[in-house]
LOFITI-787636 format. One record per residue: residue in one letter; x, y, z of N, C-alpha, C, CB in turn. Coordinates in pm, whole numbers, plus 50000, padded with zeros to 5 digits. Glycine has a CB too. Layout:
# LOFITI-787636
aXYZXYZXYZXYZ...
# end
This chain:
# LOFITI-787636
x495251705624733494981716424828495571729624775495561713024968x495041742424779495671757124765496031760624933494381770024685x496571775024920497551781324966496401790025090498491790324834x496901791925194495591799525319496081810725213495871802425554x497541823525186497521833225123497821831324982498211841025181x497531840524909497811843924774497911862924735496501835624688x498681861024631498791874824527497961875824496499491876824416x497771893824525496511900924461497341917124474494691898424571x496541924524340496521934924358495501943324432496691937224268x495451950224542495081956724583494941975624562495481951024653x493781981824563493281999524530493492004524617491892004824501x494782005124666495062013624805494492028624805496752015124830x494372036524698493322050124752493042049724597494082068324842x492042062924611491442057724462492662064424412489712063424392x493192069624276494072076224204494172073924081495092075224246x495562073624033495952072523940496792054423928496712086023930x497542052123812497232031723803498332030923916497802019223606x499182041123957500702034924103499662030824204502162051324205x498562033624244497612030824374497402014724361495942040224368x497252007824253497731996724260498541988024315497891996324206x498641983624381499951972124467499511963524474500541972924608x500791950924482500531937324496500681936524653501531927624406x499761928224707499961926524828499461908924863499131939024903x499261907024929499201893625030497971891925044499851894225174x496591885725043495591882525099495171866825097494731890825048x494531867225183493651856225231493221845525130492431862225286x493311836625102492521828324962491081827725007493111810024925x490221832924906489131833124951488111820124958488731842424890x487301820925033486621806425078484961805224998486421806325283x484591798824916483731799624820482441795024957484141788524664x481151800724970480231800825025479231790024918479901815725054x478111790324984476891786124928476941787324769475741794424989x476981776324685476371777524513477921789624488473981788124483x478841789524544480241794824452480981782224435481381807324535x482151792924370483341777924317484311788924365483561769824101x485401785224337486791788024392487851786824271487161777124514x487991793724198489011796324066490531795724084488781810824008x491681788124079492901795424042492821802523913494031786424036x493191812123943493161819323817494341818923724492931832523845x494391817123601495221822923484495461829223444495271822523416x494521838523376494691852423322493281858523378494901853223143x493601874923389492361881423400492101890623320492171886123506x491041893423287490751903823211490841916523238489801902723182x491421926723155491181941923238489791946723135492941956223225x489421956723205488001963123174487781978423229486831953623244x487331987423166486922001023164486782006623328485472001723077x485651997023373485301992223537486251989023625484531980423551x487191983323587487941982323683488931997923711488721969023649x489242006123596489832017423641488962027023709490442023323541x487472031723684487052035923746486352035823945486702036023656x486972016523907486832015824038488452018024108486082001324070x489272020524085490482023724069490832042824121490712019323904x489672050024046489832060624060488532065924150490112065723934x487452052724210486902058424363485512061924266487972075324469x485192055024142484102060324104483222047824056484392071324001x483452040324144482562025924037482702015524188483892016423827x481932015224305482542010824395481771995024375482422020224533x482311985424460482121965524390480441972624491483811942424500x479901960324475478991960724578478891954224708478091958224532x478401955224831477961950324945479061941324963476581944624945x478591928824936478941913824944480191910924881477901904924879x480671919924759481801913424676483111918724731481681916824514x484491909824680485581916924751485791932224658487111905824753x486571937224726487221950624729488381952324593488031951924887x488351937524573489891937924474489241942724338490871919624448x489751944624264489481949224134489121931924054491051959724066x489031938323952488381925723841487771914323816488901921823793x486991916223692485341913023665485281905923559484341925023639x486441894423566486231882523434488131874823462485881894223201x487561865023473489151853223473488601844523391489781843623637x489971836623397489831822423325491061812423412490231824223128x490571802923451491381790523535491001780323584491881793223633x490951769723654490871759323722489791760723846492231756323759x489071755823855487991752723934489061740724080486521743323804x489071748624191489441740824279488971740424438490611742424265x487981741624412487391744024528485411745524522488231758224576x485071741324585483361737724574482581744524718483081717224574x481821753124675480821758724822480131747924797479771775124834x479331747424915477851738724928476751740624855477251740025047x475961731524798475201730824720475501731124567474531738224758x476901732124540477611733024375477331722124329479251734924349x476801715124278476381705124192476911697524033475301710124180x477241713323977477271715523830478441712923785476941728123786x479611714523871480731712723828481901705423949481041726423774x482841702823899483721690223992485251697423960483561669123914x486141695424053487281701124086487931696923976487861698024213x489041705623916489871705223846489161709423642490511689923899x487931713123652487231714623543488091732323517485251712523575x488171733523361488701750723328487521753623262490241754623218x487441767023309485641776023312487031792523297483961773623567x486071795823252486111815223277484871815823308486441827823134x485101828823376483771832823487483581852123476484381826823701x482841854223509481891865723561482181867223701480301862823541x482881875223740483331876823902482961894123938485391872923924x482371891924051481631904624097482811915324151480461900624227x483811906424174485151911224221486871900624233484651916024372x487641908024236488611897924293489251892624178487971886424380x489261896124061490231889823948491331892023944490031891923831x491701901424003493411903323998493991899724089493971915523989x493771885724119494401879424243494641864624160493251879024405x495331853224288495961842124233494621830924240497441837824325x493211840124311492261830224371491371838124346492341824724515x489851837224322489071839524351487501833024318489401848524333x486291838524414485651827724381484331837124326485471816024509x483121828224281481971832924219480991827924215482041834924125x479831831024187478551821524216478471810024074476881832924227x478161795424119478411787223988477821787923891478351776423993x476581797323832476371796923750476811803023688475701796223744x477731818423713478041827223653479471819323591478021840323739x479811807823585480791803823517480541797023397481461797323587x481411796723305481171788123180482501778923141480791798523050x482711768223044482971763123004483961771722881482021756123006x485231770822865485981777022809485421771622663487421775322859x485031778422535484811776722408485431765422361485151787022341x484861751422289486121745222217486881753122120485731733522143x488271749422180489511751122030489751769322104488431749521775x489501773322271490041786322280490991781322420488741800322297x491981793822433492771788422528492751797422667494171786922467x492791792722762492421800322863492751815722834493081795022985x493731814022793494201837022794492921838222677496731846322684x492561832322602491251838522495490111837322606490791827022325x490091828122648488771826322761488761838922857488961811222871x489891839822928489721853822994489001868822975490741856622998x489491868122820488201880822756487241878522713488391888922655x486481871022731485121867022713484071866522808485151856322670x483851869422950482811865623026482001880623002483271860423193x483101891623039482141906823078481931911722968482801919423167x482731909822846482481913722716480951905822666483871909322624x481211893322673480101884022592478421889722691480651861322620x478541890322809477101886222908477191903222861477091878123130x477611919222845477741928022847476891928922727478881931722870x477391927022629477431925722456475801919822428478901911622387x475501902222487474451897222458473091903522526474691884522482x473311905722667472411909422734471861925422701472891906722861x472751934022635472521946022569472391945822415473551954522606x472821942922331472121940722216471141931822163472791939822156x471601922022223469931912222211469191909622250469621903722199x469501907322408467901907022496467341917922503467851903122645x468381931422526467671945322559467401951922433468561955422652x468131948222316467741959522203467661952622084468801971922182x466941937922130466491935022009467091933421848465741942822013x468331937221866469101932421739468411923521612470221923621795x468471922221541467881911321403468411918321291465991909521375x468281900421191469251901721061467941913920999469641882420941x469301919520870468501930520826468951942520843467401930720877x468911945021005468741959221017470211963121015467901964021151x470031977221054471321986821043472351990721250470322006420952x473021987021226473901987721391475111994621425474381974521437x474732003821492475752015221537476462011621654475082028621567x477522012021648478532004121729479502016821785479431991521626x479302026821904480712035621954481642024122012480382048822093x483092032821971483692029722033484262010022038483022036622126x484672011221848484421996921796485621986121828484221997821634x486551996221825487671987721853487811989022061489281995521741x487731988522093487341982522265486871967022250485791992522352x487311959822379486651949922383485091946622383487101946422463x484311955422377483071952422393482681957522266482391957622515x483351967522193482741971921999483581956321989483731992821861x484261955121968484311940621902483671932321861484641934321942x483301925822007482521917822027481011920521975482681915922150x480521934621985479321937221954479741935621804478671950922013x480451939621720480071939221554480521929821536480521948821447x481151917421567480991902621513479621892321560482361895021567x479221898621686477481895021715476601900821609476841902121866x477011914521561476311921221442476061911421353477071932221373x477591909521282477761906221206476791890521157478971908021225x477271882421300476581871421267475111869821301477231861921317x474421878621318473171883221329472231886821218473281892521396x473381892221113472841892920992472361905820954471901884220982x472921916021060472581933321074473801936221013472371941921242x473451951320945474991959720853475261968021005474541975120657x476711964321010477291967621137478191980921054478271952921227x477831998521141478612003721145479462004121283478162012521097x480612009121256481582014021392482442026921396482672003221419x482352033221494483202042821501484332044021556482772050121532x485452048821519487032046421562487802057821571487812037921466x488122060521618489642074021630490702072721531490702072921786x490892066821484492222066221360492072056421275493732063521413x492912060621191492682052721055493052029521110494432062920900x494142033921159494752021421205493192010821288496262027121337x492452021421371491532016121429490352012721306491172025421547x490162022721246488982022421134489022005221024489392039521012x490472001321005490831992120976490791981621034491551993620953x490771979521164490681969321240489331967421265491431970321348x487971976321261487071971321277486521969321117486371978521379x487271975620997486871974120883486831953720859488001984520785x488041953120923488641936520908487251932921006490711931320995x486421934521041485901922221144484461927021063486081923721364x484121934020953483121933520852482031945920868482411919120861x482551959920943481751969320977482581978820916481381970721118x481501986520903482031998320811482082010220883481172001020687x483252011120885484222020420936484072034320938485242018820876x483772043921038483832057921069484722063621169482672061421103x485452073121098486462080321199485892092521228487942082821144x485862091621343484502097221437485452114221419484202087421666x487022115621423487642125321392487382136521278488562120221381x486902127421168486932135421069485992133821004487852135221004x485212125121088483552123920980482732126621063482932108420906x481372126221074479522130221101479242120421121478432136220994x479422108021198478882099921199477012099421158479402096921309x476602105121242474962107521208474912108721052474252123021284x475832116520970475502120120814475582105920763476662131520727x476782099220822477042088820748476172079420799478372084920746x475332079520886474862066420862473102071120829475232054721014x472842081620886471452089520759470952086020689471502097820675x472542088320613472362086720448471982072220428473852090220354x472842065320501472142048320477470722043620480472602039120583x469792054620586468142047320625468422054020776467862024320619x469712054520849469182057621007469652042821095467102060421012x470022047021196470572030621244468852026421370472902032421383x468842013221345467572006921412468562005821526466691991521343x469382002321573469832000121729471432007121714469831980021786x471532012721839472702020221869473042014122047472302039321845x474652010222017475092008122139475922017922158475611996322162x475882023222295476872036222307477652033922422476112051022326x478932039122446479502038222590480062051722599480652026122619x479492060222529480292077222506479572080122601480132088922356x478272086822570477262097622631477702108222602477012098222771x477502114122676477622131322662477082134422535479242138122667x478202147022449477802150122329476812137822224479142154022272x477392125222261476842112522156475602114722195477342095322174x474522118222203473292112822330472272120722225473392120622546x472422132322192471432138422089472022135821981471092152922094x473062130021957473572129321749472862118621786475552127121646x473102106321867472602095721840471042092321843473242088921910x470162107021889468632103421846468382109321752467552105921930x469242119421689469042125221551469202112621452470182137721517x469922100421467470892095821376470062082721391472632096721413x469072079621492468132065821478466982070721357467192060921655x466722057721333465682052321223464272055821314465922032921178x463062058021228462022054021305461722038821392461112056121216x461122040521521461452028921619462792025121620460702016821592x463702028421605465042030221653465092032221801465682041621585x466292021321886466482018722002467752024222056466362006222013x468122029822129469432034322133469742026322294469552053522118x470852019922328471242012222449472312017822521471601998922418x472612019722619473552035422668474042022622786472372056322746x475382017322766475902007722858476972021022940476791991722766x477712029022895478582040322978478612048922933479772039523006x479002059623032479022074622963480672081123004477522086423046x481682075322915482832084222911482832097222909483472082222822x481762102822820481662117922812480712121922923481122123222666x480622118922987479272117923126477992116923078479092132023229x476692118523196475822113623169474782125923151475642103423255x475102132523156474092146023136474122155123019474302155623244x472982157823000472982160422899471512171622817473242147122864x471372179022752470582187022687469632179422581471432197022628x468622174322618467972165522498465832174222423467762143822612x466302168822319465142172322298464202161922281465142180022206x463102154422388462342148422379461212141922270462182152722445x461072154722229460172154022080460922147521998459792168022002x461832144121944462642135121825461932120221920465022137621814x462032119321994461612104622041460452098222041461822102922153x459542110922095458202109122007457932104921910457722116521979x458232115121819457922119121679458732102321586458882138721639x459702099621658460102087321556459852074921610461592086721518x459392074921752458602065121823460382058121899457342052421689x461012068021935462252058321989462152048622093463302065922040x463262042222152463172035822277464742035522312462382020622270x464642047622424466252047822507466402036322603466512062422611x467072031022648467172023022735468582023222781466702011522693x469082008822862470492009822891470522003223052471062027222875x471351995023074472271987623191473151984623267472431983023195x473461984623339475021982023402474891965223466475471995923558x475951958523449476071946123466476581942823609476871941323363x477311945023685477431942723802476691945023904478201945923821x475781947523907474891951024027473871942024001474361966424042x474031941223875472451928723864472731916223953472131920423674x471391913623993471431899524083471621888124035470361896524148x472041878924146472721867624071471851856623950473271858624196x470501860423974469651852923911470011858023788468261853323951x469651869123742469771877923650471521874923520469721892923760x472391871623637473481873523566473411855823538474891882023651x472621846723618472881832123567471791831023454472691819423694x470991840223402469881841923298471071843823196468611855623318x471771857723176472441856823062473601845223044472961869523047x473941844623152474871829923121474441821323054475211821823223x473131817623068472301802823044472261808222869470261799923154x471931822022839471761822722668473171824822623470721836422603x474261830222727475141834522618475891817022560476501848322696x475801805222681476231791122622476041783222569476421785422652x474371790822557473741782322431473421788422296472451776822470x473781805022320473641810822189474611818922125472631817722189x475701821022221477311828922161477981817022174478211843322262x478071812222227479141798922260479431794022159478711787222342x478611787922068478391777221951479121789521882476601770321892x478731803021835479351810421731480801811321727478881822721734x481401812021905482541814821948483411801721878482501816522112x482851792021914483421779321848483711776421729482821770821863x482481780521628483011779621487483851785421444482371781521408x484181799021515484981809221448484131819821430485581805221320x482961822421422482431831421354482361845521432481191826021314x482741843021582482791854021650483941849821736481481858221717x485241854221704486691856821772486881862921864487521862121712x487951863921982488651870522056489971876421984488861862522162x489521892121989490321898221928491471903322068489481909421835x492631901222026493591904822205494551918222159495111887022277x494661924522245495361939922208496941936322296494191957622294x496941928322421498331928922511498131921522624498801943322560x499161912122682499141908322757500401911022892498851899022700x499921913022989500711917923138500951912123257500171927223192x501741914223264502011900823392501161905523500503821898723466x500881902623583500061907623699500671920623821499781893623778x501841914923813502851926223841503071937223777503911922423840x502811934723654502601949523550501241953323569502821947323367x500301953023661498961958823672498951973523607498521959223828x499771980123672499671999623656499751999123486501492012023749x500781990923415501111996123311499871992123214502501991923275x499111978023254497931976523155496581985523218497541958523138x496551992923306495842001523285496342012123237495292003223369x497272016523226497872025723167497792028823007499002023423205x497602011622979497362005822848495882014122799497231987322863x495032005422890493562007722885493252024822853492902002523042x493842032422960493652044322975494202052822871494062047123088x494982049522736495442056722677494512057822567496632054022661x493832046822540492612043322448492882038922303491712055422437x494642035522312495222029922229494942016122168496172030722270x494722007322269494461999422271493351990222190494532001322352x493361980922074492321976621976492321962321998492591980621821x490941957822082490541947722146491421945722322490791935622031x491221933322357491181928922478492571928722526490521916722486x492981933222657493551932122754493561926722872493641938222764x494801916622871494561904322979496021910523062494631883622900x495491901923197496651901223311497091885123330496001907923473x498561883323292498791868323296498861868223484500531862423190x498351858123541498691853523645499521844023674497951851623685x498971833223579499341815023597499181813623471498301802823697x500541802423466500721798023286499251788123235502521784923259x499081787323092498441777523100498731762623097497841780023035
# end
């Protein structure tokens, strides 16, 4: 049996990461086709600060708490769960509620922790991997061969995207802020641009032009990056740090036959998010396992340290994934 309350951090107004507090809530009660998680570790993510600062709100139905990927123990079954049996360890896709000691999710959106990974690796894998697959490969078409522009490489989601590159069989570039970063995505087999002191667009031009571009900049990135596609070149726009507006000239898109596109993952319906589940366990999973595509980890925080790993997040220091320990493994 679990606990009627449990620890959670709670977004007492939007702000800055002190609006954070641990407080007391309810263990939540898994409905129809959910499960019910103790959690271990959670993942932090981009999304969760902006929902933090009153600009990224959960939707309708989901809780209020922050975070959108755990890893833990299955202990609890809604009606109609079929797929899985109490006491099984899954990381999951959670619409909300990861930074708590409980929370629950619809069962398909859960998976089966990778063989040979350990729950704190499992934790950074649900929003990164369904984020990563469902935008470079279902939406932009990725294949061996071509050329792949990666912003923003060292984040948990450039990671993940240039070792999907990689094992895809595409020349993965990435762009990085410092040399230290340029190196760390140099190590995972992409070739390295410090967006500081180089042209990205020159540099990758000169190569042929990149066939798919994942971006989470916007702003200024938004016209280098249709100057800087190949003919039929796809560009995939998952966030806009630099915002979303922007001065474009249409005719380059024409003229080279582009295709802009781009998604946000939490709002999609549950069908939708048990679609990418169903490919990412039968088609990242196996890679995750051999090795060929790693969890790269930047820090881990007790849950009580919430403020300081966003603080983490927010400095942009940070090269790969950031977890919140909850529960040992």
């Amino acid at each position: 049996m679990f606990p009627d309350a449990m620890n959670a951090v709670e977004i007492t107004a939007p702000g800055d990461a002190d609006v954070l507090q641990m407080v007391r809530r309810p263990v939540p009660v898994p409905r129809h086709d959910e499960i019910l998680i103790k959690i271990a570790y959670a993942g932090v993510n981009r999304p969760d600060v902006l929902q933090r600062k009153g600009s990224y709100a959960p939707p309708p139905d989901a809780s209020d708490l922050p975070g959108l990927e755990a890893s833990g123990e299955i202990v609890g079954l809604g009606a109609g769960v079929t797929r899985w049996r109490k006491g099984e360890l899954v990381c999951a896709l959670l619409p909300g509620g990861g930074y708590a000691e409980y929370a629950v999710c619809h069962a398909d959106h859960a998976l089966r922790i990778p063989r040979g990974l350990s729950l704190k690796e499992g934790a950074c894998l649900p929003e990164t991997s369904f984020t990563v697959w469902s935008n470079v490969v279902q939406r932009g078409g990725l294949k061996g061969g071509e050329r792949f522009l990666v912003h923003g490489g060292t984040s948990g989601i450039g990671m993940m995207a240039i070792q999907i590159g990689q094992a895809l069989g595409a020349r993965v570039f990435a762009t990085a802020g410092s040399d230290q970063k340029c190196q760390a995505v140099a190590d995972l087999g992409a070739t390295a641009i410090n967006y500081r002191n180089e042209d990205f667009v020159k540099r990758v031009a000169a190569a042929g032009g990149a066939d798919l571009i994942l971006d989470m900049v916007g702003g200024s990135y938004i016209p280098r990056n249709i100057r800087c596609l190949s003919l039929d070149g796809r560009l995939v726009m998952i966030a806009f740090l630099e915002g979303p507006k922007v001065e474009l000239n249409f005719a380059h898109i024409m003229t080279k036959r582009l295709t802009v596109t781009g998604s946000t993952l939490r709002p999609q319906s549950d069908t939708a998010k048990a679609e990418i589940a169903d490919a990412v366990r039968k088609q990242l999973w196996p890679l995750i396992s051999s090795g060929a595509v790693k969890v790269v980890m930047d820090s881990e925080f007790a849950l009580k340290d919430v403020a300081e790993a966003h603080r983490r997040m927010e400095s942009s220091e940070h090269i790969g994934k950031i977890v919140l320990k909850v529960a040992g493994d």
